[in-house]
matplotlib code that plots the C-alpha trace (Angstrom):
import matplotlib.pyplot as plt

x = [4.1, 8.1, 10.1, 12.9, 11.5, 9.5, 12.7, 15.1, 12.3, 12.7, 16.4, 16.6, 13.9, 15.4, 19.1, 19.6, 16.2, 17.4, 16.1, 12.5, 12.6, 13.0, 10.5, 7.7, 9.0, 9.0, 5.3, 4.6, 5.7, 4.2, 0.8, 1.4, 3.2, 2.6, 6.3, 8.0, 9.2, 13.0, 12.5, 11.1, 13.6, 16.4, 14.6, 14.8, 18.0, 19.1, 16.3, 18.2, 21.9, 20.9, 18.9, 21.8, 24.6, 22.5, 21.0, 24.2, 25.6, 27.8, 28.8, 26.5, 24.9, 24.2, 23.1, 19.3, 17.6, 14.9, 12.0, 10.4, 7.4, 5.9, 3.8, 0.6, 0.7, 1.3, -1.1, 1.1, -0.5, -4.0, -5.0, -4.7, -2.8, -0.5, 0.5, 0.4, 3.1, 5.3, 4.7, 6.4, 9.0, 9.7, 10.0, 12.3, 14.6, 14.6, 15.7, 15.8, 15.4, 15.1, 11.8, 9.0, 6.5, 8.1, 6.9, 7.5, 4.1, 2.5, 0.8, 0.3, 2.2, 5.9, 7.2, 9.9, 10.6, 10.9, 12.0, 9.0, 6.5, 6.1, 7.0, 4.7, 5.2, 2.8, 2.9, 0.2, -0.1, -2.6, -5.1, -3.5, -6.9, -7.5, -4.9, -7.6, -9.3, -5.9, -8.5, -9.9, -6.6, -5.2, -8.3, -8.5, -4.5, -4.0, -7.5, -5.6, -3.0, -4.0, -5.9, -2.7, -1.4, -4.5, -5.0, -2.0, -3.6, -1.3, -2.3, -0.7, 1.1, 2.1, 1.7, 4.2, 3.5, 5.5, 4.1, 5.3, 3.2, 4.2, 6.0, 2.8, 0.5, -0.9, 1.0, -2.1, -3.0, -0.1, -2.4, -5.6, -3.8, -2.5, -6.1, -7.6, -4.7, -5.2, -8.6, -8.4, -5.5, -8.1, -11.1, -8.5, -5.8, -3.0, -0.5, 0.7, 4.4, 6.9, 6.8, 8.8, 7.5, 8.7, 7.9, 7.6, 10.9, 12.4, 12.2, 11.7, 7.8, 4.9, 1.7, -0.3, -0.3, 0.4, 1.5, 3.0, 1.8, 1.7, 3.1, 2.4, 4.0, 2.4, 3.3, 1.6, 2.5, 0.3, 0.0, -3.2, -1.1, -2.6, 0.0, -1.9, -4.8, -6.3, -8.2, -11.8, -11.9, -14.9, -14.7, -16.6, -16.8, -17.6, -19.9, -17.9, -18.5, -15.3, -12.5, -10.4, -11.5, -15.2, -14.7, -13.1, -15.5, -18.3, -15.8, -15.2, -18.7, -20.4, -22.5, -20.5, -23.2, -21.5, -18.2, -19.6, -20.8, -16.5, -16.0, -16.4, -13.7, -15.8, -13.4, -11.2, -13.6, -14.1, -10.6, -10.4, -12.8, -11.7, -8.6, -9.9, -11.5, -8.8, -10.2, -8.0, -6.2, -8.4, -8.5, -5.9, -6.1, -7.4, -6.8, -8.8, -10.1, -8.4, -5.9, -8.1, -11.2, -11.8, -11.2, -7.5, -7.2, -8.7, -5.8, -3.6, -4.6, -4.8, -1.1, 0.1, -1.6, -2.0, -5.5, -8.7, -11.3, -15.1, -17.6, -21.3, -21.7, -25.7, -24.0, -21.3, -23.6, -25.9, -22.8, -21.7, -22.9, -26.3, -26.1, -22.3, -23.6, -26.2, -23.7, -21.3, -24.2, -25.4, -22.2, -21.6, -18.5, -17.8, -17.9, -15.9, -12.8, -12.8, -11.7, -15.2, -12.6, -14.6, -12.3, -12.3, -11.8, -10.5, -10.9, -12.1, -16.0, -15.8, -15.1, -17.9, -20.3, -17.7, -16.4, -19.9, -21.3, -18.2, -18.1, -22.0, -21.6, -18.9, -21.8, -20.6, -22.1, -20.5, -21.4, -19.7, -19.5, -17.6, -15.2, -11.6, -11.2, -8.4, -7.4, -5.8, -7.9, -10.9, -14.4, -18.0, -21.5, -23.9, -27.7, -26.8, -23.5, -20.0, -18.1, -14.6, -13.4, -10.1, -8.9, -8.6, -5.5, -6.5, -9.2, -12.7, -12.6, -14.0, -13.6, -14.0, -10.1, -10.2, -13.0, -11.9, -8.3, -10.4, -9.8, -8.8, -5.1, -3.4, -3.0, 1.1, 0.5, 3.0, 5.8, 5.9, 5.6, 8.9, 10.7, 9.6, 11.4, 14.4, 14.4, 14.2, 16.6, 19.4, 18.4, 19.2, 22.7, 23.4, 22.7, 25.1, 27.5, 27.5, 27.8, 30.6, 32.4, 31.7, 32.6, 36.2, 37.0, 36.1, 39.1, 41.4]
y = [1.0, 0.0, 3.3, 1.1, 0.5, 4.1, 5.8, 3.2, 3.7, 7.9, 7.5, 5.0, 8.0, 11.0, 10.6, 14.3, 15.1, 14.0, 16.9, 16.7, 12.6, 13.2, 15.8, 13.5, 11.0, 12.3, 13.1, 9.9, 8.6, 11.1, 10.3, 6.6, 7.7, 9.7, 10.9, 14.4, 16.1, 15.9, 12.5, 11.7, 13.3, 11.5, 8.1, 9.5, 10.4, 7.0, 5.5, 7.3, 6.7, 2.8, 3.3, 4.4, 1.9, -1.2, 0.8, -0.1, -3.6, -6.0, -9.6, -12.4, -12.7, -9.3, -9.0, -9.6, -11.2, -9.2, -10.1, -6.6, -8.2, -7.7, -10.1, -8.4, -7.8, -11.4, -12.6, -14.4, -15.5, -15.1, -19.0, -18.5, -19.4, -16.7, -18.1, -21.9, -20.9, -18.9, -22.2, -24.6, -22.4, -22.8, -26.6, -25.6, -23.7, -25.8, -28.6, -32.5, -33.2, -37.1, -36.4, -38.7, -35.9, -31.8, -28.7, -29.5, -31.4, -28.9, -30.6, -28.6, -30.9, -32.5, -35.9, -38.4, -41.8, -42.2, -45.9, -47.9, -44.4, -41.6, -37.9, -35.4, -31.7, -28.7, -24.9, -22.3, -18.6, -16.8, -14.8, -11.4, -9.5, -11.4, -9.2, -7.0, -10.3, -12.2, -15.3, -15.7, -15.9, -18.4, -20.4, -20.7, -21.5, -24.1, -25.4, -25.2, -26.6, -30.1, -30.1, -30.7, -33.2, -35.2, -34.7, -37.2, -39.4, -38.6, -38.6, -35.1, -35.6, -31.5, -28.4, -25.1, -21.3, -18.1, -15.0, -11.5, -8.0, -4.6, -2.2, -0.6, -3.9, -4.5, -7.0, -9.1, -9.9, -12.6, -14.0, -13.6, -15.1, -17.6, -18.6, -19.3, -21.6, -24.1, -24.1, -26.1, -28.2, -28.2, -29.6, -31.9, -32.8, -32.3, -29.3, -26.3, -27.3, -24.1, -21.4, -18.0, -14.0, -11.2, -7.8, -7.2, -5.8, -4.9, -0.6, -0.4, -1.1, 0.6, 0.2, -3.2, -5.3, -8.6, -11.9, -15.0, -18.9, -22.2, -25.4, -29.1, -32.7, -35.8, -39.5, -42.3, -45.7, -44.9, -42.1, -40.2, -37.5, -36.1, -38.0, -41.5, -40.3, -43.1, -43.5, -44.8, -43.2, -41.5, -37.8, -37.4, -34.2, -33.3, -30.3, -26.9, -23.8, -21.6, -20.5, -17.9, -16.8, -16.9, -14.8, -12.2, -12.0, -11.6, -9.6, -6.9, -7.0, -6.5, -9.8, -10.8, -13.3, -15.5, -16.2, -17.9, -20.5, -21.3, -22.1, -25.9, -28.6, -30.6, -31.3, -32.7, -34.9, -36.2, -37.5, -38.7, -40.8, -42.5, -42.9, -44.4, -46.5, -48.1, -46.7, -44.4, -47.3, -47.7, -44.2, -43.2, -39.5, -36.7, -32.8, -29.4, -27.3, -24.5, -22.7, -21.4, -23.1, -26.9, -24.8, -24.6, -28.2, -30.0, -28.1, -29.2, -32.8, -33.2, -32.0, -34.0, -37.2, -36.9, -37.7, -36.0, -34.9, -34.6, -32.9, -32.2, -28.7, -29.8, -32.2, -29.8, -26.7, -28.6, -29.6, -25.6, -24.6, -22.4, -19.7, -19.0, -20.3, -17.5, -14.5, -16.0, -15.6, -12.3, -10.8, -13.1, -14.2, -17.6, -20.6, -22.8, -20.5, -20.2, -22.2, -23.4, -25.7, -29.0, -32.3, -34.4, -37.9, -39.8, -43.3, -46.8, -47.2, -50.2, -48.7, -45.9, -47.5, -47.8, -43.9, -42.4, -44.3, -43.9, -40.1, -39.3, -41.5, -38.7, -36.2, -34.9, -34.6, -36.2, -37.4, -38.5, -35.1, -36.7, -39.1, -39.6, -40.1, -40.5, -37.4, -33.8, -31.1, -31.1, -30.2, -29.8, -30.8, -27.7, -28.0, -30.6, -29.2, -29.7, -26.6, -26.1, -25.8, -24.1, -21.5, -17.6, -15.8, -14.6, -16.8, -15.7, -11.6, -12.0, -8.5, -4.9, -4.4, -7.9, -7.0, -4.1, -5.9, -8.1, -12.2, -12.2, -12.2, -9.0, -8.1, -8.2, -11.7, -13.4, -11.4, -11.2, -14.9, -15.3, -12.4, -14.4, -17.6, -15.7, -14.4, -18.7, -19.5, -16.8, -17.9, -21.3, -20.5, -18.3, -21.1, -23.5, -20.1, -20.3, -24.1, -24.5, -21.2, -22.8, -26.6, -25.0, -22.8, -25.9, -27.8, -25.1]
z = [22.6, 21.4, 21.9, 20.9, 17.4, 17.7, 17.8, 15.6, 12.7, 13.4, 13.2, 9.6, 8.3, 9.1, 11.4, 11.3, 13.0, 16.1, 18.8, 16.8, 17.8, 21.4, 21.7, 19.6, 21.7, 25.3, 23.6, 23.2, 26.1, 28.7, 27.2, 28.9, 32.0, 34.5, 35.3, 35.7, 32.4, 33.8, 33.9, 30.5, 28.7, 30.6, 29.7, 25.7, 25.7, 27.0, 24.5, 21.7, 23.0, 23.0, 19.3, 17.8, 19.0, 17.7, 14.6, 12.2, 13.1, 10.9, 11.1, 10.2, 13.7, 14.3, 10.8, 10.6, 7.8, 6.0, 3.3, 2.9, 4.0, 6.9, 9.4, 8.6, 5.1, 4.9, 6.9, 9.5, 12.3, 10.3, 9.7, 5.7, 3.3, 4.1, 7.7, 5.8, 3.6, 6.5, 8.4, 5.7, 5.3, 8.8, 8.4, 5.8, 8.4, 11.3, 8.6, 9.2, 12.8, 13.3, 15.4, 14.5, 13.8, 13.2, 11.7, 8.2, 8.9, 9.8, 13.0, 16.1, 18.1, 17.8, 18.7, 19.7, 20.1, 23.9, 24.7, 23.2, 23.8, 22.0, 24.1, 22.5, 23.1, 22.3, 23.1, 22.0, 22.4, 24.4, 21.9, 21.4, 21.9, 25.3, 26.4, 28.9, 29.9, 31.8, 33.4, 29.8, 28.0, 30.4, 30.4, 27.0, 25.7, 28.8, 27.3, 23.1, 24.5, 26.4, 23.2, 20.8, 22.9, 23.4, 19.4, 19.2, 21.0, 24.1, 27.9, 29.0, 31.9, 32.9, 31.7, 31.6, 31.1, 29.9, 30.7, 29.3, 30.5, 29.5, 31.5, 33.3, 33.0, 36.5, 38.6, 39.3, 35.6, 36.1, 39.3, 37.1, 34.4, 36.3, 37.8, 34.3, 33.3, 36.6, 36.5, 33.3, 35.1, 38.4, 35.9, 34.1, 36.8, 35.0, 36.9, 35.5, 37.1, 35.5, 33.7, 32.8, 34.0, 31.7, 31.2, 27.3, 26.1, 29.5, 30.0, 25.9, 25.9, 27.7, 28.1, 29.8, 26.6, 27.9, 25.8, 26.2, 26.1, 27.5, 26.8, 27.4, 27.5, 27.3, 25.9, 24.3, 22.5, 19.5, 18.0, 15.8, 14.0, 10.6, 8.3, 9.1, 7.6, 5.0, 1.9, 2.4, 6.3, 7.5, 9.6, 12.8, 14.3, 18.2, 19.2, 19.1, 20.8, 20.2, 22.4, 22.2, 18.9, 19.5, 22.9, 21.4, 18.4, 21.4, 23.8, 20.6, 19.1, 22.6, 22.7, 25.6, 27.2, 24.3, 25.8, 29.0, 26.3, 25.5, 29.5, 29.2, 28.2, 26.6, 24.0, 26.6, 27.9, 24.8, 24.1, 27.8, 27.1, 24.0, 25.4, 28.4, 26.3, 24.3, 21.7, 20.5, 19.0, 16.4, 15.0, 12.4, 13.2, 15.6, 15.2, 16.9, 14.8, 15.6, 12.4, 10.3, 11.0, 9.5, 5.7, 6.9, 9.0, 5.4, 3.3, 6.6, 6.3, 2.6, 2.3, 4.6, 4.4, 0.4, 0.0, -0.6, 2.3, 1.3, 4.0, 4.4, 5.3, 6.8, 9.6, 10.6, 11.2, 13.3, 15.9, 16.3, 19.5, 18.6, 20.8, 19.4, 15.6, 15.8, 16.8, 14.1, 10.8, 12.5, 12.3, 8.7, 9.9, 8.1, 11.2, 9.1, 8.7, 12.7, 15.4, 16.8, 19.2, 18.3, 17.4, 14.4, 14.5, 10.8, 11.2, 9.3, 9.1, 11.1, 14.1, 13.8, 16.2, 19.0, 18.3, 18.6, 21.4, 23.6, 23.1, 23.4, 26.6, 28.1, 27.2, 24.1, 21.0, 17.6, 14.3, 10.8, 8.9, 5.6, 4.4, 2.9, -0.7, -3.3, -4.4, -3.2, -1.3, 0.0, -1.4, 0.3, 0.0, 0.2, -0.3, -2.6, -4.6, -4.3, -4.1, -3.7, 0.1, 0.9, 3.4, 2.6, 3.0, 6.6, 8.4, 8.6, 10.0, 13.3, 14.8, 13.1, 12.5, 10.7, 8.4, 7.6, 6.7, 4.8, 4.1, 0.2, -1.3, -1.5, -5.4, -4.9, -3.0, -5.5, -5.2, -1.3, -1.4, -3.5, -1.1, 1.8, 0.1, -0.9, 3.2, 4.0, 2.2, 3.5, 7.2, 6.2, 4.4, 7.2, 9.7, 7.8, 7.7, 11.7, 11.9, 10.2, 12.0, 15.2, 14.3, 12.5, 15.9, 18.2, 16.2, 16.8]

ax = plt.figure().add_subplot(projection="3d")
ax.plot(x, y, z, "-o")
ax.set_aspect("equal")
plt.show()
């Protein structure tokens, strides 16, 4: 719970109510900790003292800058088209960078030019609802993120962590946490080396929520990002049995014998081995299909690369792991608006051969699932038709609270797009507002 914001929202509402906020707050807060009821009320008053100072601010950087939209309504961090658009915009506000690949192409990894290499650099947060399950969430975002680097055709070379538990989280969940991240860098041999430990929000949080993510580097002298995708290239796709996503669908619909299925890297194996292989060098491009399922990595692709991607619905069922396939069309939750954590490959037919035997020899399954075509989008065969084949606004609900949120756009989906552009825009004029304060008082 945020008694910060608890109390901030109480005081914008109502600022005259001010002895019925600290008793619905000491309320609050006593139902979380066990502490004396002379010593709550001295931690609200101090909570409300703070509130207040930092409620009415002026000046452009103390000024924040607001859409009127919030994160959920929007569907950020939901894998639709929601979090799509929220992610160009971002492009948009970070601006021309000179790196070789940014945001504003909306691959999960960025890179420079590093002598005659590439330096490739990836972070991913832990799943939110792994929060109770510490080894789980660590396993699982060390595993995302080795995969983002390897997906550029990169060799990671370390990996780093930032860890941030609430106020009365357990200590040991960053030791648990901690566990599932180097046993992926144990199985892999690439070291978790730093890292950050925070409690959420300082004294202004309670509760054990924990958050927080993990990072890797690696480098290569050619790169597979999604922008060299080509006309007349054919897809392959490795087995997938889910990750984070697919454990928490089984943690939170109480089929957890699933989730032991998602403790492999067989992913990583996979790309090892083309790499290895020199093979790598004769792919154009590799992702994981993670945002949104492979609905929101076509869209991904296709916008970047400008092209058209074409897939057979048949050969990409019969690579999802069963046993997690099965819990995914009980619970009619849609597997390709998931992250089933498999890889695609986009590369010329002539090099299929090589592609598939070199991955089934590391154990892996693979096989060609479509093709690239001239064009925008991306369509797929089923039974026999073509249908249309792009993401939701949220990905596939894969947990009660999500179906019951639903995956369709909200009616007013237009009009909190264009406050959210109007919000981009002001955080880039204020940027160039700062710039040039900053560049004017270093000449003084």
């Amino acid at each position: 719970m945020d008694i910060e914001g608890y109390a901030k929202r109480a005081l914008r509402k109502d600022p005259s109510n001010e002895v019925g906020l600290k008793a619905q707050l000491a309320s609050r807060i006593l139902e979380i900790k066990d502490i004396s009821s002379e010593r709550v009320h001295e931690i609200v008053a101090a909570v409300i003292n703070e509130a207040k100072a930092t409620l009415n601010v002026e000046g452009d950087v103390l000024n924040p800058t607001l859409s009127g939209v919030s994160m959920g309504e929007f569907g950020v961090g939901s894998r639709g088209t929601g979090d799509f658009y929220v992610h160009s915009k971002l492009g948009e506000v970070i601006g021309q960078t000179g790196a070789f690949v940014d945001s504003s192409q909306l691959d999960d990894s960025g890179v420079i030019k590093f002598g005659d290499d590439y330096l490739v650099v990836t972070i991913d947060g832990i799943h939110s609802r792994l929060s109770d399950f510490p080894f789980l969430s660590g396993f699982h975002v060390a595993r995302a993120a080795l995969r983002d680097v390897y997906s550029m055709g990169a060799r990671p070379l370390a990996m780093f962590s930032d860890i941030h538990i609430a106020d009365d989280g357990d200590v040991a969940k960053i030791f648990d946490h901690i566990a599932g991240i180097t046993t992926v860098s144990e199985l892999t041999g690439i070291p978790l080396i730093t890292g950050s430990t925070l409690r959420i929000g300082g004294d202004m949080v309670i509760g054990e929520r924990m958050t927080g993510g993990v990072g890797a580097v690696g480098i290569t002298s050619y790169l597979t990002s999604r922008n060299k995708t080509q006309i007349g290239d054919l897809i392959f796709m490795t087995e997938g049995a889910g990750g984070g996503t697919v454990s928490t669908t089984a943690l939170y619909y109480g089929m957890h014998d699933v989730v032991e299925e998602t403790i492999n890297i067989r992913f990583l194996e996979a790309c090892e081995a083309l790499l290895k292989s020199g093979l790598y060098r004769k792919i154009h491009s590799m992702t994981d299909v993670t945002n949104g399922g492979i609905r929101g990595d076509a869209r991904e692709i296709s916008n970047t690369a400008d092209v058209k991607l074409i897939f057979e619905e048949k050969k990409m069922r019969a690579l999802v792991n069963p046993k997690v396939l099965s819990m995914l069309e009980f619970l009619k939750i849609d597997y390709l608006g998931i992250s089933i954590d498999a890889l695609l490959i986009i590369a010329p037919p002539e090099h299929a051969r090589d592609i598939l035997e070199t991955v089934r020899a590391a154990n892996v399954e693979i096989d060609i699932i479509g093709s690239v075509e001239e064009g925008r989008g991306a369509e797929i065969l089923v039974n026999g038709v073509i249908l249309n084949f792009s993401p939701r606004f949220r990905e596939s609900a894969y947990t009660p609270v999500k179906k019951v949120h639903g995956e369709e756009n909200p009616r007013d989906f237009e009009d909190m797009r264009a406050s959210i552009e109007m919000a981009a825009e002001e955080a880039i004029s204020k940027k160039r507002r700062i710039l040039e304060h900053i560049k004017g008082n270093r000449k003084n």
